[in-house]
C-alpha positions, 0 to 999 in steps of 0.5 A: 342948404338942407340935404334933406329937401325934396327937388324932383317928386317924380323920381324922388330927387333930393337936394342932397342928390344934387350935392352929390352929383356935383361933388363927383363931378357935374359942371352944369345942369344938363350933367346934374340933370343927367346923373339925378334924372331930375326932371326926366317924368313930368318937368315941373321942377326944372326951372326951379332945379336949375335956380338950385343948381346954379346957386350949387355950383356958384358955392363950389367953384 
């Protein structure tokens, strides 16, 4: 995936921030969540953040 992608508009969320969560650490959504505020404003972006998040952690396992 491209790092340089746009996730969570309304707290300038990127793929790349994801990445990094994970890599330091996060084993689930709600710990990604937690270190990105990915989804925190509005929530739009949750469903399709989760899909991504779990794609993440399935390559990282």
């Amino acid at each position: 995936m491209e790092g340089k992608r746009l996730i969570c508009g309304c707290n300038n969320v990127w793929l790349a921030d994801l990445e990094k969560a994970i890599a330091e650490g996060a084993k689930d959504f709600a710990q990604v969540q937690s270190a990105t505020h990915l989804g925190y404003s509005c929530g739009n972006c949750v469903g399709f953040a989760r899909e991504i998040v779990e794609e993440l952690l399935a390559k990282n396992k």
